[in-house]
C-alpha positions, 0 to 999 in steps of 0.5 A: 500500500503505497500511503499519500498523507497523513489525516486526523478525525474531524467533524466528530463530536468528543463525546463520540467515536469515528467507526472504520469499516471493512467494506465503504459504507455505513453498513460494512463491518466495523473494523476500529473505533476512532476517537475524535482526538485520535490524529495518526492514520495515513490515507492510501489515496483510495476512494470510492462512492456508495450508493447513498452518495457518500465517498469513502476514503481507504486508511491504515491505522498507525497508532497502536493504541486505536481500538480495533474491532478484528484483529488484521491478518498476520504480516498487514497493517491495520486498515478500513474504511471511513466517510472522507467527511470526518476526516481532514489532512493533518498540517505540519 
């Protein structure tokens, strides 16, 4: 997986997470909790559009200490899906 940039949550209240997906949509199994503050995912520069009009934006979740749901197969990083909505490019 070739990594474009590095993003954080956005648009999430803090008393609420970011659920990454293991397919794009809102209805795919849950792969990670992120929380609004949580910073440290790359995205891979792959999107895709959904049914309900919504783009999807493909990352892999750096940070050990994110909540995943499955564990990732052996050898891969951790990676889902979420709603390009949430997220923004983190500024250096």
């Amino acid at each position: 997986i070739q990594l474009s940039s590095t993003h954080m949550v956005a648009n999430v209240a803090d008393d609420d997470v970011l659920n990454a997906r293991m397919l794009a949509g809102a209805g795919g199994p849950l792969a990670a909790e992120l929380d609004p503050a949580y910073s440290t995912f790359r995205f891979t520069g792959e999107t895709t559009e959904v049914s309900d009009g919504g783009t999807w934006a493909k990352i892999v979740l750096s940070d050990a200490n994110v909540q995943l749901v499955n564990d990732p197969e052996e050898y891969q990083l951790p990676w889902g899906w979420v709603n390009a909505f949430y997220m923004e490019p983190l500024t250096e």
